[in-house]
Structures are given as C-alpha cells and as structure tokens.
VEXDREN-2710 file (C-alpha; in Angstrom, 1 decimal):
% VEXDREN-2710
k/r/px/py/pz
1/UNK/77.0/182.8/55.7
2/UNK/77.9/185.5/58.3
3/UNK/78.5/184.8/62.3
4/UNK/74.7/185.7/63.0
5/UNK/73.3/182.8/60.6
6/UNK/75.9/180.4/61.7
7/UNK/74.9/181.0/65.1
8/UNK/71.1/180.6/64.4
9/UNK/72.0/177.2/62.2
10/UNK/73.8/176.0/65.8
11/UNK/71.2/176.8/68.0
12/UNK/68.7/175.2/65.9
13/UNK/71.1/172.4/65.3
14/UNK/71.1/172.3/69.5
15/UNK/67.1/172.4/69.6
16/UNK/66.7/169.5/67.1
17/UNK/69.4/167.2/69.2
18/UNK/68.0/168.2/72.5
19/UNK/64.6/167.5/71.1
20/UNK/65.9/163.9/70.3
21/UNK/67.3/163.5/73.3
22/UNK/64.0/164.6/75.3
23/UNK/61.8/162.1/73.3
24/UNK/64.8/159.3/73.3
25/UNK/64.9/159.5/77.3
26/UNK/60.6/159.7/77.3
27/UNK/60.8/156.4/75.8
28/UNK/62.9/155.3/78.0
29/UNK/61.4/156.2/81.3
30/UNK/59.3/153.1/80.7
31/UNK/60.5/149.9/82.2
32/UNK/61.9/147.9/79.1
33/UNK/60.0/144.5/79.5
34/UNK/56.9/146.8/79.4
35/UNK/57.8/149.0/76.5
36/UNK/58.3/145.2/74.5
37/UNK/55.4/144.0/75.7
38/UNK/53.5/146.7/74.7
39/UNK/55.0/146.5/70.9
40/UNK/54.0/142.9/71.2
41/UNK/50.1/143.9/71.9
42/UNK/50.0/146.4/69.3
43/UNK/51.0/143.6/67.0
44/UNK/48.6/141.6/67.3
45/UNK/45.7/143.7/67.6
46/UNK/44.1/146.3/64.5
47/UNK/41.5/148.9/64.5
48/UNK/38.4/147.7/62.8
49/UNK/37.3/149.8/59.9
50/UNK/36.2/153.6/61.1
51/UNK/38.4/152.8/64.2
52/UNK/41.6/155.3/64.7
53/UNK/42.3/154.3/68.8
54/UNK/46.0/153.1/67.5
55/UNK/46.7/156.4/65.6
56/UNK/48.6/157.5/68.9
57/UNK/50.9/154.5/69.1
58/UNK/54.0/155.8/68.1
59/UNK/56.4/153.9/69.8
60/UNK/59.1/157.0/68.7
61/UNK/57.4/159.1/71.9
62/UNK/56.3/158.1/75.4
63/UNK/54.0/155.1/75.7
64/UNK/52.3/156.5/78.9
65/UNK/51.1/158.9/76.5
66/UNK/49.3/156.3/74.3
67/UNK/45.5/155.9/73.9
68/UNK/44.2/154.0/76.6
69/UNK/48.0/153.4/78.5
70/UNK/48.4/154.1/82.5
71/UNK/51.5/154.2/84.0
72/UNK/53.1/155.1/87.5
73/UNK/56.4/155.3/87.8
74/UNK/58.2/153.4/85.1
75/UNK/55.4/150.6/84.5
76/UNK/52.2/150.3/82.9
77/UNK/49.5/149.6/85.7
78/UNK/45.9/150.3/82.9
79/UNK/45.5/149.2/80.0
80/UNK/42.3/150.0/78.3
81/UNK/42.3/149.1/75.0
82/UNK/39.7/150.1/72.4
83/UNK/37.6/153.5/72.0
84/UNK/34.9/153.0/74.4
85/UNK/32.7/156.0/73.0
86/UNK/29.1/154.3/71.7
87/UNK/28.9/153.0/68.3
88/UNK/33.3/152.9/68.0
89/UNK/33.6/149.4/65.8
90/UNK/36.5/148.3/68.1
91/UNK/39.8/146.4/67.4
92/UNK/39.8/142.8/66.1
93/UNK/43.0/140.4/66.5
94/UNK/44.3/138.0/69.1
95/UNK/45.3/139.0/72.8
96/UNK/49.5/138.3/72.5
97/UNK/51.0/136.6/75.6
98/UNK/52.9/139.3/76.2
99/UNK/50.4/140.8/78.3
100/UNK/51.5/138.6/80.8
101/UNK/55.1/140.6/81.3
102/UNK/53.0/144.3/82.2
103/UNK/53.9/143.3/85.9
104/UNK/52.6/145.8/87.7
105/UNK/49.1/145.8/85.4
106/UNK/46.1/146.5/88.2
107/UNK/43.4/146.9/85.4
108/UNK/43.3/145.4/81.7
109/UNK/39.8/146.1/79.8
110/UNK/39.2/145.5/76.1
111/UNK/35.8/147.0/74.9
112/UNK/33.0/145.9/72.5
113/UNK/35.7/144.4/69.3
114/UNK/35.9/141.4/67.6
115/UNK/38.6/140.0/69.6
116/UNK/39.0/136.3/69.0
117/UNK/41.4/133.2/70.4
118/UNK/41.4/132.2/73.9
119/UNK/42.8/134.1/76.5
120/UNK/46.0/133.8/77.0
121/UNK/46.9/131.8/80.0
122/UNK/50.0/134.3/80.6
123/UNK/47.2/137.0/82.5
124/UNK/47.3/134.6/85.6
125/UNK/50.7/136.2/85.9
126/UNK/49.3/139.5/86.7
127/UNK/49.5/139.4/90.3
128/UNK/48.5/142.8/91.1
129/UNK/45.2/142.5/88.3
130/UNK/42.1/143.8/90.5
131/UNK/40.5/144.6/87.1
132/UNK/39.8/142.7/84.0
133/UNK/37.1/142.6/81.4
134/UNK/36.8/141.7/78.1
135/UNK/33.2/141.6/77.1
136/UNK/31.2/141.3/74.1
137/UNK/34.2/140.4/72.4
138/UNK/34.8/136.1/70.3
139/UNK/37.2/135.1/73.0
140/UNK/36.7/131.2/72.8
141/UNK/38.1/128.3/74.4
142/UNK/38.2/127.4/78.4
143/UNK/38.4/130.3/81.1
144/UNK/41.8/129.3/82.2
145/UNK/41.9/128.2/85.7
146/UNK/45.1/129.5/86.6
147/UNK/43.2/133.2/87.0
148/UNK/42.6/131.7/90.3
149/UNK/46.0/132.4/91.0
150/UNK/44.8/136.7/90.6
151/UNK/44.0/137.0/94.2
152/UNK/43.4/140.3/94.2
153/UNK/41.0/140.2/91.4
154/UNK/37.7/142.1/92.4
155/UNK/36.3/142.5/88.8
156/UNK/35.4/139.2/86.3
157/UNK/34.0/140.6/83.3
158/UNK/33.9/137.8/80.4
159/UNK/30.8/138.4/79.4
160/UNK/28.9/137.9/75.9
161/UNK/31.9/135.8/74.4
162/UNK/31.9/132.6/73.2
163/UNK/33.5/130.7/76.3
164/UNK/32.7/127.2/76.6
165/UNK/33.6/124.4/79.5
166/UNK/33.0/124.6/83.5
167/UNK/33.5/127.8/85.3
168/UNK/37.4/126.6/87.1
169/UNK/36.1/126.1/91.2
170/UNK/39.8/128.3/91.7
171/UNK/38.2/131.0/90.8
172/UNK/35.3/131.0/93.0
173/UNK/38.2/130.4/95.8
174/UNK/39.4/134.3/95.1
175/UNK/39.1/136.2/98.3
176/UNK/38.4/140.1/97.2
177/UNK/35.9/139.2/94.5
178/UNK/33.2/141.4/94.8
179/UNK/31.7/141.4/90.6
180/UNK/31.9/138.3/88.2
181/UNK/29.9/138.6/84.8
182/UNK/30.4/135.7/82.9
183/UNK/26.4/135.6/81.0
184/UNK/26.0/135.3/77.2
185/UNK/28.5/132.8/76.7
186/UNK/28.2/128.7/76.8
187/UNK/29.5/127.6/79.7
188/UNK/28.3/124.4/81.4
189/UNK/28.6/122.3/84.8
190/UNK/27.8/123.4/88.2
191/UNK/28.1/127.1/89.2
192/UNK/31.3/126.2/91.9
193/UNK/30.7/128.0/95.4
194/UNK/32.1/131.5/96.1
195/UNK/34.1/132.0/99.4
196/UNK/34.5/135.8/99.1
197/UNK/32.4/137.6/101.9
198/UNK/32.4/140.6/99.7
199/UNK/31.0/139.2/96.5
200/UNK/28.0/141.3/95.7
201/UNK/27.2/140.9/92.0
202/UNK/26.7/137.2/90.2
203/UNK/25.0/137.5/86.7
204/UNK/25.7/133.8/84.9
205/UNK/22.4/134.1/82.6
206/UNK/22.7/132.8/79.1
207/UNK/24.4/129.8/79.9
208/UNK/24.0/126.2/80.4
209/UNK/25.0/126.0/84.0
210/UNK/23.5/123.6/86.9
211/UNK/22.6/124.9/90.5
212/UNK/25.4/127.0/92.4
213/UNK/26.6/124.9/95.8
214/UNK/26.9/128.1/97.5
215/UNK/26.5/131.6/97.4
216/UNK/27.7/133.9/100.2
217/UNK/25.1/136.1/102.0
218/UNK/26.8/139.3/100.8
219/UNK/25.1/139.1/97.5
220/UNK/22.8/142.2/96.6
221/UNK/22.9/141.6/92.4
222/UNK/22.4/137.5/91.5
223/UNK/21.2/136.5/87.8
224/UNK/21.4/133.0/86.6
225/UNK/18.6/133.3/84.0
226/UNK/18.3/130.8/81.3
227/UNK/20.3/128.1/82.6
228/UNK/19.5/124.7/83.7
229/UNK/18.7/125.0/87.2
230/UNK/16.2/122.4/88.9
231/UNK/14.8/121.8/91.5
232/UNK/13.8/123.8/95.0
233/UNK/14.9/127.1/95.8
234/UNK/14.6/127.0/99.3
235/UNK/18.7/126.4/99.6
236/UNK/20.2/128.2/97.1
237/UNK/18.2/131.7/98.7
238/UNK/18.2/131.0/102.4
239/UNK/20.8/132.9/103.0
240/UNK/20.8/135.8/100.7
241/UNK/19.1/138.3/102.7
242/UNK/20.7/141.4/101.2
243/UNK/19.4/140.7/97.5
244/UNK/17.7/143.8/95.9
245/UNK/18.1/142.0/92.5
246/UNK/17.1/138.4/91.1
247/UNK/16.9/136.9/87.9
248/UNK/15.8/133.1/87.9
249/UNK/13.8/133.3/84.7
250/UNK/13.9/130.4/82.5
251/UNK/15.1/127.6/84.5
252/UNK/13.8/124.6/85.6
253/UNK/13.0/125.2/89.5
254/UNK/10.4/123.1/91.1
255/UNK/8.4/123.3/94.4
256/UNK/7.1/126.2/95.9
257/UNK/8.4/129.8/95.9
258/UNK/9.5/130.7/99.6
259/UNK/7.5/133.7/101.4
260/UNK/10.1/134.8/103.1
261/UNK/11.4/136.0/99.5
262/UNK/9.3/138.7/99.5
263/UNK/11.0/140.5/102.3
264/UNK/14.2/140.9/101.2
265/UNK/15.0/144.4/100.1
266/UNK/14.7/143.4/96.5
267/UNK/13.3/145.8/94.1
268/UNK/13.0/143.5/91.1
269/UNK/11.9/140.1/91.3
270/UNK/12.3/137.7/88.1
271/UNK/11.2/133.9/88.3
272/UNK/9.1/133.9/85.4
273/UNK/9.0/130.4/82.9
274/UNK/9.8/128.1/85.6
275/UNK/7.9/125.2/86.9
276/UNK/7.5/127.0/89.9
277/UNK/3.8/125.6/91.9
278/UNK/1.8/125.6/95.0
279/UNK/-0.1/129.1/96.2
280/UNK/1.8/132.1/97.1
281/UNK/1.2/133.9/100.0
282/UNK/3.5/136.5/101.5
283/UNK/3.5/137.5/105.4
284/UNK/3.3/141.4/104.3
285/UNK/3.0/143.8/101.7
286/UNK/5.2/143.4/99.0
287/UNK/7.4/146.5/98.2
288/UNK/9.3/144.9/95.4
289/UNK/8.6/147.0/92.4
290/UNK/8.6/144.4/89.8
291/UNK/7.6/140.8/90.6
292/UNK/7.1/138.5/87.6
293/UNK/6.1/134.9/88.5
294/UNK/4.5/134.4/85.0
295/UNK/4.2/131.4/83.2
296/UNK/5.2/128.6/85.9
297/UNK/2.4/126.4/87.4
298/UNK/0.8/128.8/90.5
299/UNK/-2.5/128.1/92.2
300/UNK/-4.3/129.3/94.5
301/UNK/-6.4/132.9/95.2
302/UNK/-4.1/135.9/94.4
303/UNK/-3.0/137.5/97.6
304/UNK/-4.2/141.1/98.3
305/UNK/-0.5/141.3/99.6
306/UNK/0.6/142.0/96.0
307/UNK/-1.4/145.1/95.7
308/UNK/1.5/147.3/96.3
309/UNK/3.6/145.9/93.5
310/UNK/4.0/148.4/90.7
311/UNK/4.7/146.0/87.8
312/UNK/2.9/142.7/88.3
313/UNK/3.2/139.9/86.2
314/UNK/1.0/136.9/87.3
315/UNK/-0.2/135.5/83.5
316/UNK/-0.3/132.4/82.7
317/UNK/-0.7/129.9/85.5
318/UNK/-3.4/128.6/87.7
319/UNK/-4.9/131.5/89.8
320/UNK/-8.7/130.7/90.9
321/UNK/-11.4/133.0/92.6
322/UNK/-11.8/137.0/92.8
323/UNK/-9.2/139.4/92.2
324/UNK/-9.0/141.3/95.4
325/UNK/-10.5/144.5/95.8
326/UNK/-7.3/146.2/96.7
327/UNK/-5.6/145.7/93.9
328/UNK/-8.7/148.0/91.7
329/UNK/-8.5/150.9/93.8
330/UNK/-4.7/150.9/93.3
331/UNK/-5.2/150.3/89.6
332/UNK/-7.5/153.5/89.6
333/UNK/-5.2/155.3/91.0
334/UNK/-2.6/155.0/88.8
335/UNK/-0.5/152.9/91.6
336/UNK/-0.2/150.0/89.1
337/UNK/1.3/150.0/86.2
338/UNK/1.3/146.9/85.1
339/UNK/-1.1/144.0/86.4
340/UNK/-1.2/141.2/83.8
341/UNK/-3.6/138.2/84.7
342/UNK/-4.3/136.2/81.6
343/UNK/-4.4/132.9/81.1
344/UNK/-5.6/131.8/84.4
345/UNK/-8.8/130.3/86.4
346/UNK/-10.0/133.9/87.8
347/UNK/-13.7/134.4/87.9
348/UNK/-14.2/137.7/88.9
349/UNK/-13.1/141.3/89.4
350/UNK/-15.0/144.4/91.0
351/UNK/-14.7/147.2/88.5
352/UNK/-17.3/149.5/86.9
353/UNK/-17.4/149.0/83.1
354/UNK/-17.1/152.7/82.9
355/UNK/-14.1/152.7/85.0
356/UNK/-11.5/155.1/83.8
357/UNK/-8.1/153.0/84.0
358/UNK/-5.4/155.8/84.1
359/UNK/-3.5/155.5/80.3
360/UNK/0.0/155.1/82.5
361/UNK/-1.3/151.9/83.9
362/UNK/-2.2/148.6/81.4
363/UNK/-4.4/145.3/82.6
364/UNK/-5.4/142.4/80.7
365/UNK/-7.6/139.9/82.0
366/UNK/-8.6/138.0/79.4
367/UNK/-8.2/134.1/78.6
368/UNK/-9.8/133.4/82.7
369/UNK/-13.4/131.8/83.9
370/UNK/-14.8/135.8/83.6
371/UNK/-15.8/138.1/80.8
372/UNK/-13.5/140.6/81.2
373/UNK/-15.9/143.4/82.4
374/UNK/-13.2/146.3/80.6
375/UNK/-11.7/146.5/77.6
376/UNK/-7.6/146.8/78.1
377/UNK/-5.2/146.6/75.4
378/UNK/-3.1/143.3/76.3
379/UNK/-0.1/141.9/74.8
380/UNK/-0.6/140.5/71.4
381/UNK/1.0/136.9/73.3
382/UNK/-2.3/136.8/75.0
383/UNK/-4.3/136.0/72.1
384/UNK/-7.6/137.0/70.8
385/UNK/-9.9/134.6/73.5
386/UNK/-11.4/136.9/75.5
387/UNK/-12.5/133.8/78.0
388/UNK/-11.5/130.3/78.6
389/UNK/-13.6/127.3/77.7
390/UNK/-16.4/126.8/80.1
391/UNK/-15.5/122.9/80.1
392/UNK/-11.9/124.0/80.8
393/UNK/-13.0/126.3/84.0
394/UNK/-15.5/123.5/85.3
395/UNK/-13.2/120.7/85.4
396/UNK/-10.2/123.1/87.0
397/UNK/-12.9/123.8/89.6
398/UNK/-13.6/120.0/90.2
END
C-alpha cells in the first residue's frame, strides 16, 4: 500500500475513533442516575403489536434523542411515553420504580396502552412533577397518597383505569392544582375537599363516590356523573359561580333544583336521571345551550323562561298545563333544536297541524294528556303511545 492509501486508512481510522468518541461523550451528557433509570423503564415496558415507539431506544446514542425523551441540561425533565398518533396500539408492561430517580421530571404521560400494576409509589418522589397522566391504561390498585407530597402538581390525569379505594384527602390538600380527571375508574368514599384556589376542572364520573365536602369557587369544568351522590344540591353549588360546565347525571340528588343555577355562565347543563322534584322556575331567560333535567320527578307548568335554550331536554317527569307560546315561535324558527317533552302531564300546545317544523330542529310530544297535534320523529325510548291513559291524566290532575 503506498503513502497516499496509508494516509486515507489513518484518516478514516481517525473518523471512526472520533465518531466513537462523539457518541461515547452524547451518552454521557446525561446525568447517570437518569440514563439507568431510563434503561430500567425500557425494561419493563414493550410495544404492543404494530407499535414501533421503542425503535429509537438505543441506549449506544443520546437518550435526549429518544422518542418521547426531554431533557435540559444533563436531566430528563418529559417523559412521554407511547405514540400518541390515533389508532397507535400503545405499550403494555409495568411502570418500573425507577421512575422515581428522573429528579428533575416536570411532566410524565403514558398514552392509551395496556399498562397494568399499580403505580408505583416511587412518583411521589418527583418533586418538581407539574404533569402526570396515565389514562385509559389497567393501572390497578390504590392511588397512592403519598402524591400528595407533588406539590407542584397542576395536572391529575388517571382516568379510565381500573383504580379502586378512596380518592387520598392529601391530594385534594395540593396547592397549584388546577385539572384532576380521575372518571372511569372504581373509586369509592367521599370526594375529599380541594383547597386549591385555582382548581378549575373536576370530572370524577364513572365512579362510586359520595358527595364532595367542598369545592372551591374557582371551578369552571365539574362532572361527577354516575356516582352516588344524594341528597340537596343547594351546598355543594352555592358557591360555584364560575361554572360553564356541569355533569350531575345519574346520581341520587333529592330536593329542588336551585334557580339561581340558571345564571351562572354555564353553557351545558346535565342533571338528567336524578330524583330531582318540585317546579322549576328561573328569575330570567336561560342562555345555557343545553339544559337536560330529564327523567327526575319535576312538576309544575314549564317556564317560558326556557324558550331560549337550544337543546332542551324536559322528558319524562311531571310537567302539567300548556306549553308556552314562546317556545313555538322559536321552534319555527329554527331557534330550537331540540325540545323533548314526552312522558309528561302536558295538555296542550298552540301549533298549526300544518306547521312546517324546520328539519334542523326535532320535538316529540307524545306519551302527555294531548294528542300530539304534529307528527315529529321522537326517539325510539319514547315508545309507540302517542298519549297517556286518560285515567292516568285525571287522577295526576286530582
């Protein structure tokens, strides 16, 4: 070989080493208790079939450079594991303990996966974690209470796992909480009270929790559907003048529903299948665009107050007398989209048989003390009776 090629062979000798070198010192940038702990993760976690998230995760080059790894500086501070794209399968394994040793981790998400095991007490030692959710995942097993330690936490997500046990009261103690999601999962007890003043999102539905002992007024987002939650209402909403969303559907609350209610700046209203009774009557219009009070045990005359409701769902409770006049003209309009009032006491409504019903809107009248003087398509739960029994109607009026 003559001088030239052994000079080439060197240099390329040289680029091999220095390219060593470059990924040797890449790796270690990273602060060593996170680089381990980071191995330890990948361990216990696999890509579900059609999943490649882990095809980066070569621990030979940088692991800021991994799928879903955030660093500053020399430590990890996101960690977002899974492919988040719609319709990705996910990982499936345990969460390892070593999580717990990313010190500096401010965010740790896991998306839709088949993750399963408790989680590991170790996250309480994430003291900077302002982030963390792991939904619609098969985490089991007690939300440990020590994540009341995380106070600067602003994001629970657990939701649509398979938790079980109380919601820990340390955790409602956590001053910069501003979301907790915790639905779909089967949790029971009482809902603790929530000292944060900047809470503004609560959604608890799809458990089997008892009334909340407070809530603070800084709420605008609150669902505790399909619970068991009894009695009045009058307490847990007095204060939560900011709401613009809430879900008490399927619960067990008693007593009347409060008019002040229909103030707030809500724009969806759910307290349908409740036992919910006495007349409604709110001081003003209502601007909430969907009010449900369906299925719950209402009386009274409908209030023309409701007019200006777009979706309005008052089937199936007590209602007696005319159905204001209002509420037609803003049915012909095309102001109402929905106004279902089945399966009630009414006895009357003033529209023209031939009245044109605009195809955007839908009402169903039938199943009250009237012959429905239009034909409208109404849910197939309605039934086929068209009217009540007259016996039924004469002893309601008695």
């Amino acid at each position: 070989m003559g001088k030239q090629g052994r000079r080439r062979m060197g240099s390329y000798a040289l680029f091999l080493i220095a390219l060593f070198l470059c990924k040797f010192l890449a790796v270690a940038i990273l602060d060593p208790l996170d680089f381990l702990a980071l191995q330890s993760i990948r361990k216990s976690l696999h890509d579900l079939p059609g999943s490649n998230f882990f095809a980066s995760w070569d621990f030979t080059s940088d692991p800021c450079n991994f799928a879903g790894v955030y660093c500053g500086s020399d430590k990890v501070i996101a960690l977002n594991l899974g492919d988040p794209r719609a319709g990705s399968p996910g990982l499936t394994g345990r969460i390892d303990p070593a999580i717990g040793k990313l010190s500096a981790l401010a965010e740790l998400s896991i998306v839709p996966g088949r993750i399963y095991g408790s989680l590991p007490q170790s996250v309480s030692q994430l003291k900077d974690l302002r982030f963390l959710a792991i939904s619609r995942n098969f985490i089991s097993g007690d939300i440990p209470a020590t994540l009341g330690q995380l106070r600067s936490l602003k994001t629970l997500d657990l939701s649509y796992n398979q938790l079980t046990g109380e919601i820990p009261r340390s955790i409602g103690t956590l001053p910069e909480l501003t979301n907790v999601i915790l639905c779909h999962n089967h949790l029971s007890g009482s809902v603790p009270p929530f000292l944060s003043q900047v809470l503004t999102r609560v959604d608890l539905k799809h458990n089997a929790l008892t009334a909340p002992d407070s809530l603070p007024p800084s709420l605008q987002s609150l669902s505790l559907a399909w619970n068991q939650l009894t009695g009045p209402v009058d307490r847990l909403l007095s204060r939560l003048d900011q709401l613009n969303y809430l879900d008490l559907s399927l619960n067990q609350f008693t007593g009347p529903i409060p008019s002040q209610l229909f103030s707030f700046p809500i724009t969806n209203l759910q307290l349908e299948r409740n036992l919910f009774t006495g007349s409604v009557q709110p001081a003003d219009q209502v601007t909430i665009s969907t009010v449900d009070l369906s299925h719950n045990r209402l009386w009274g005359q409908i209030s023309p107050m409701f007019s200006t409701v777009q979706n309005l769902y008052l089937n199936n409770n007590r209602f007696t007398g005319q159905v204001p006049a209002s509420f037609v003209d803003r049915l012909l309009s095309g102001s109402i989209q929905i106004l279902y009032l089945q399966h009630n006491y009414l006895t009357g409504i003033e529209i023209k048989p031939t009245a044109e019903i605009p195809v955007s809107s839908s009402l169903c009248l039938q199943y009250n003390c009237m012959v429905p003087p239009v034909q409208t398509p109404c849910p197939l739960k309605a039934g086929n009776e068209k009217t009540r029994p007259t016996a039924q109607c004469n002893e309601w009026k008695g």
